[in-house]
Rosetta silent file (secondary structure, phi, psi, omega in degrees, C-alpha in Angstrom):
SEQUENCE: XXXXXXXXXXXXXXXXXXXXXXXXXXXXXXXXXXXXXXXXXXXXXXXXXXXXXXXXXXXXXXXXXXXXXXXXXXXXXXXXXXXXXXXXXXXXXXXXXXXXXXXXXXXXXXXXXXXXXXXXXXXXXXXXXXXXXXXXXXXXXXXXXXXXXXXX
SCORE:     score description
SCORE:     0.000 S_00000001
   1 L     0.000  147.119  177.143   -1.327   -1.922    9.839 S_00000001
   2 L   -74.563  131.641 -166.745   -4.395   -2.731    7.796 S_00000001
   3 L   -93.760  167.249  165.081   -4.191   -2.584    4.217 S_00000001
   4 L   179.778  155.543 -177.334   -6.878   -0.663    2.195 S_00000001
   5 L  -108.031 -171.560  177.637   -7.107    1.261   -0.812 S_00000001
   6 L   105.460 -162.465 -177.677   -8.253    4.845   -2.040 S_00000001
   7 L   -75.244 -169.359 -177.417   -7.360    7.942   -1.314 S_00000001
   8 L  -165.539  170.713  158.996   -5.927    9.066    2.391 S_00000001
   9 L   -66.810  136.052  152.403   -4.570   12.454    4.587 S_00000001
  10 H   -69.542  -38.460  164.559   -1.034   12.710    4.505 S_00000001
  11 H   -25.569  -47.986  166.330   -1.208   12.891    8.005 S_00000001
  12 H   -81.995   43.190  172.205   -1.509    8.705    8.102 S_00000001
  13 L   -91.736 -179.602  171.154    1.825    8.766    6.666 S_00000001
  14 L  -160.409  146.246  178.159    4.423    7.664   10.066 S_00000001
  15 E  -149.617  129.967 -160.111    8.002    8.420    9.897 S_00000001
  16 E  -129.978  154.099  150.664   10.328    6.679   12.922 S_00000001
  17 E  -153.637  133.063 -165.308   13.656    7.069   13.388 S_00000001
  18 L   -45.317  135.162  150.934   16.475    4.718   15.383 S_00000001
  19 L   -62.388  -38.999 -178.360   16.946    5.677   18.404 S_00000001
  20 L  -110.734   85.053  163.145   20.281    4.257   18.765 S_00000001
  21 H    36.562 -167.136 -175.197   22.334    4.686   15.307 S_00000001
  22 H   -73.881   15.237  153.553   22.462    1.992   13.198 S_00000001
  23 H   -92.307   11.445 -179.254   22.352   -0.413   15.995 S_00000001
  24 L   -67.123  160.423  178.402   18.833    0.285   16.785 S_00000001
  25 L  -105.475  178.021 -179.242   16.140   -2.806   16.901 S_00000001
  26 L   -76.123  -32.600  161.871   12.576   -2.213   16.127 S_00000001
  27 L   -50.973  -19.058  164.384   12.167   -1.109   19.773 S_00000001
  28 L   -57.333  -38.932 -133.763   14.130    1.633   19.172 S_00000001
  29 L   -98.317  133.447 -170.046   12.627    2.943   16.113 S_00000001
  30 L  -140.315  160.532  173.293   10.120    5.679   17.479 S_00000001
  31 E   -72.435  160.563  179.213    7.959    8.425   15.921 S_00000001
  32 L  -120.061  114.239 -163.007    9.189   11.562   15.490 S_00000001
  33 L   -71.101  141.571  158.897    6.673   13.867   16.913 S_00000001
  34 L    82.670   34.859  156.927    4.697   17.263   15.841 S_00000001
  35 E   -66.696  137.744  173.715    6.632   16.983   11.725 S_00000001
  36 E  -129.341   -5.801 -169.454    3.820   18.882    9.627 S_00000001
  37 E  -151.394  115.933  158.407    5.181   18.969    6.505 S_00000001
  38 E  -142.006  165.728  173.227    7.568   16.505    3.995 S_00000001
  39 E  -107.512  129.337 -160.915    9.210   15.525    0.976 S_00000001
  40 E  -117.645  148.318  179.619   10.404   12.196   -0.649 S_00000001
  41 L  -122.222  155.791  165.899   12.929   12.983   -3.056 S_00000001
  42 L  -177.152  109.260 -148.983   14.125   10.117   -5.944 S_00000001
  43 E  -117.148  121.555  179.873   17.026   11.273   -8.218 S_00000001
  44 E   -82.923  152.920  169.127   18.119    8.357  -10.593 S_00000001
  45 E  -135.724  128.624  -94.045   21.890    8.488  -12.521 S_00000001
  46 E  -170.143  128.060  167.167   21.387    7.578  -15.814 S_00000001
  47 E  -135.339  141.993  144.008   24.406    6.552  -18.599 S_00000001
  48 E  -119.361  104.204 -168.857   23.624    6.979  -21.984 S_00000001
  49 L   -93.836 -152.492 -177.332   25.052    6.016  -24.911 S_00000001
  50 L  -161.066   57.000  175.642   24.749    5.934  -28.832 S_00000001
  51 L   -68.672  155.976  174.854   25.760    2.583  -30.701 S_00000001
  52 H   -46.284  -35.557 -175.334   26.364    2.104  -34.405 S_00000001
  53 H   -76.840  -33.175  177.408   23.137   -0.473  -34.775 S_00000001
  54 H   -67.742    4.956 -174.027   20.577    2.204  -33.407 S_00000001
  55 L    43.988   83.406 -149.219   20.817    4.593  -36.563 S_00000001
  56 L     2.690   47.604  177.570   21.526    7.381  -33.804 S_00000001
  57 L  -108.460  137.069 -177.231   18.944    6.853  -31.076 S_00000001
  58 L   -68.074  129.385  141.182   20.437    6.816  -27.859 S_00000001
  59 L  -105.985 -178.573 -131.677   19.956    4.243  -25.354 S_00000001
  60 E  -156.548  108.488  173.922   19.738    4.366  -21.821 S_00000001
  61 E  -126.923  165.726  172.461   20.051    2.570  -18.613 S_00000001
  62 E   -69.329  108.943 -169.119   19.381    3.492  -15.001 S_00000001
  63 E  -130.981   19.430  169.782   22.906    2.661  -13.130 S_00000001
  64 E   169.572  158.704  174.166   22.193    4.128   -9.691 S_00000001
  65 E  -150.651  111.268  159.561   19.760    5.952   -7.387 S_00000001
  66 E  -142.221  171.380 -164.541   19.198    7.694   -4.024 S_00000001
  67 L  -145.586  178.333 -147.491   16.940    9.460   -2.160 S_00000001
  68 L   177.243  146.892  171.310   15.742   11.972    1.004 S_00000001
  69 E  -132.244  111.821  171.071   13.111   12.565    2.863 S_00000001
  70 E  -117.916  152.521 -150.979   12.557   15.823    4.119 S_00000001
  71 E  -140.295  130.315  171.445   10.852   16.749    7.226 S_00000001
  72 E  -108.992  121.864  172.982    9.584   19.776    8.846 S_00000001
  73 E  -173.852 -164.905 -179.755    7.557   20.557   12.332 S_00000001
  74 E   -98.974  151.060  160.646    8.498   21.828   15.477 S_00000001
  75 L   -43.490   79.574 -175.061   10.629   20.997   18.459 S_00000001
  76 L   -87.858   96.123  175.003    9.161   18.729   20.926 S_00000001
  77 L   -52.612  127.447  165.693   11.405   18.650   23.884 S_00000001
  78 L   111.638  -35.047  160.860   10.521   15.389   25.842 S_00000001
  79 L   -90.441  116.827  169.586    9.844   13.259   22.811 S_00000001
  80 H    12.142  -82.388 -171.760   11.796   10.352   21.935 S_00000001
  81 H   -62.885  -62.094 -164.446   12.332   10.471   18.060 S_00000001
  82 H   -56.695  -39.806  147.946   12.076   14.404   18.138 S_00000001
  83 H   -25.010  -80.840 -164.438   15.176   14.255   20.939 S_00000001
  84 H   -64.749  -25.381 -170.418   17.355   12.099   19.047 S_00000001
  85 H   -92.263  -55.324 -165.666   17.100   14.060   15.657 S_00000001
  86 H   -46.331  -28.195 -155.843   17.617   17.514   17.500 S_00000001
  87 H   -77.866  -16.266 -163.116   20.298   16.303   19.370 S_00000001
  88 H   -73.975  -18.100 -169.409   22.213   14.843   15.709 S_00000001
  89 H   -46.231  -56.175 -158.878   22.711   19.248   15.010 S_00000001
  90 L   -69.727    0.431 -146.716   25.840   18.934   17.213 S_00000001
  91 L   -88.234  179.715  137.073   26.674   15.821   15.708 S_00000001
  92 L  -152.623  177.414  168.083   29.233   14.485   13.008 S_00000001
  93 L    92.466 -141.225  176.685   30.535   11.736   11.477 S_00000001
  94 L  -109.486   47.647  162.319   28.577    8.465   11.887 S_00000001
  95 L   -96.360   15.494 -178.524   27.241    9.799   15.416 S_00000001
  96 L  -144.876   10.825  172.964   24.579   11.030   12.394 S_00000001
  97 E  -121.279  124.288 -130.436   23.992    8.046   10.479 S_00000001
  98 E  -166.271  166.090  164.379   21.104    6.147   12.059 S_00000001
  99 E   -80.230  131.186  163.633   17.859    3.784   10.603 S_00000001
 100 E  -135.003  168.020 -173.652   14.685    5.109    9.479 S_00000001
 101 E  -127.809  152.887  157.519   10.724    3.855    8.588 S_00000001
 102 E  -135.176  146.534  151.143    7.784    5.628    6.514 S_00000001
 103 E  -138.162  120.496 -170.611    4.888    3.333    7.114 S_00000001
 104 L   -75.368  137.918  173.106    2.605    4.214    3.907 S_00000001
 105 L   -47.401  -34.216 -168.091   -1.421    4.081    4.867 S_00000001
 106 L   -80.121  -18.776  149.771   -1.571    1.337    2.977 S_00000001
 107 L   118.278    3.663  163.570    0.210   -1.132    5.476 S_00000001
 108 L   -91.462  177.517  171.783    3.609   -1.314    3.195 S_00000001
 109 E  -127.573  174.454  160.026    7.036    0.093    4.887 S_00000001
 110 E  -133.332   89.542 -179.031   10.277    1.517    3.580 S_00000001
 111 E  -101.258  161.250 -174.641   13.258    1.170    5.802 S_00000001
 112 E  -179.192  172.549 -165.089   16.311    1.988    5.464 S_00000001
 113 E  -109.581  167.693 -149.679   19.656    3.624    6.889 S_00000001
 114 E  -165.630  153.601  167.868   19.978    6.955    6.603 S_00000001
 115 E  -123.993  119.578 -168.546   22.317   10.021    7.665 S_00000001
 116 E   -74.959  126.213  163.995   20.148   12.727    9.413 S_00000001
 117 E  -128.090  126.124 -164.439   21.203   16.074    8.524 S_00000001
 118 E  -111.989  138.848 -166.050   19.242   19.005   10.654 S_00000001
 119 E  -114.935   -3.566  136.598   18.928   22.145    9.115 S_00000001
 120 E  -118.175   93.093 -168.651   17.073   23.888   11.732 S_00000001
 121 L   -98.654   15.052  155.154   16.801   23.132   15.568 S_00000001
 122 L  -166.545    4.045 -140.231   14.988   26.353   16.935 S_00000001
 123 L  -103.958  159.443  171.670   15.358   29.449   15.077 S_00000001
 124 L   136.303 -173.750 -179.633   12.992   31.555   13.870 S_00000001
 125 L   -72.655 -177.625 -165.283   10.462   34.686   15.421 S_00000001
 126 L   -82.396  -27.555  164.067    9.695   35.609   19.156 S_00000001
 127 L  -119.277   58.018  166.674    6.020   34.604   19.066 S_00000001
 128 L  -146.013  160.351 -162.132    6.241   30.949   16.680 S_00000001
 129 L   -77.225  144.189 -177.010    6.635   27.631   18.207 S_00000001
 130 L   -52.034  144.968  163.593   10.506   26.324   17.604 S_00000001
 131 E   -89.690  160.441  133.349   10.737   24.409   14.254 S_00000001
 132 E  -135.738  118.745 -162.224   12.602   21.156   13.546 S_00000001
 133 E  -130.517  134.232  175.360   13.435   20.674   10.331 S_00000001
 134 E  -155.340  176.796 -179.206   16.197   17.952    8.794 S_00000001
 135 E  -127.006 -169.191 -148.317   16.111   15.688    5.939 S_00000001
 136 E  -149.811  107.103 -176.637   16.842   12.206    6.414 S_00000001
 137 L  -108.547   78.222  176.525   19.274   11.166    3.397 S_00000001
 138 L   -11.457  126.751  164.654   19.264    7.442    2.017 S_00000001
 139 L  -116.420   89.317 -177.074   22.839    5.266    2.887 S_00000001
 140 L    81.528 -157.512 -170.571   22.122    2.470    0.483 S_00000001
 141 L   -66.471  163.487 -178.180   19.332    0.373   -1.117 S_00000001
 142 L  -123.639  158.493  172.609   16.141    0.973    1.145 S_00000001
 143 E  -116.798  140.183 -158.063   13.882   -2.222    1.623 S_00000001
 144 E  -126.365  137.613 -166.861   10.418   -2.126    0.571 S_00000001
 145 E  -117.911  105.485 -179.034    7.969   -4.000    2.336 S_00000001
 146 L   -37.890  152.805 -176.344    4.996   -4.728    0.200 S_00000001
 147 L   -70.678  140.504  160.032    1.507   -3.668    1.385 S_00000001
 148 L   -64.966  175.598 -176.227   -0.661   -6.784    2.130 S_00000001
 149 L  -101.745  142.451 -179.814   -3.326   -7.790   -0.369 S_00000001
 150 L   -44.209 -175.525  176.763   -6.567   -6.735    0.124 S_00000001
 151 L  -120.344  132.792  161.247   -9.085   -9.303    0.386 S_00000001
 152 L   -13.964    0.000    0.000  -11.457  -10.542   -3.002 S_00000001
């Protein structure tokens, strides 16, 4: 991907997800087709304390984090990514923990393992297109792959 800055569509956001659980390679890792809508979540846990030297102002460190991505669009029967998440409804266990990518416009990524949980695989009225909708819920540290640097 190319780096560049300004603004952008959400639309040149990309969100893959292994094909094969957490043994997928990067050949695995496929788009997941006709998602129109998502959410990055990032909830921090926090300890705070109060020692005698701060003449009672609390401090505060950051001791843990995770995060979700949730994703909405419709069912595409026949595509790859959109397959493999529909198919995780019946699932349980670690038959539902799997890899996933965002690759940000700007040419960084963020991968990371992940346990798919689908909260809708068709439902909905008699004349709208099926939905698929699941979130995609960070299983450890995610790896962030810096954007390249522009050029001078």
């Amino acid at each position: 991907m190319t780096a560049f800055s300004g603004v952008f569509p959400v639309y040149n956001i990309k969100f893959k997800v292994g094909t094969k659980g957490r043994a997928s390679a990067e050949e695995d890792m496929a788009v997941i087709a006709d998602m129109d809508t998502f959410s990055f979540t990032i909830d921090g846990t926090t300890d705070s304390w109060a020692p005698m030297d701060t003449a009672g102002w609390e401090r505060t460190l950051m001791t843990g984090k995770k995060f979700s991505v949730g994703l909405n669009g419709k069912r595409n029967v026949g595509d790859k990514g959109n397959d493999y998440v529909a198919a995780i409804a019946w699932k349980d266990g670690l038959d539902c923990s799997t890899k996933g990518e965002i690759e940000f416009p700007d040419g960084s990524k963020l991968s990371f393992n992940c346990v798919i949980n689908v909260k809708n695989v068709g439902g909905g009225d008699s004349t709208s297109v099926a939905p698929l909708e699941f979130e995609m819920l960070g299983d450890g540290k995610p790896t962030l792959t810096p954007a390249p640097s522009l050029p001078a």
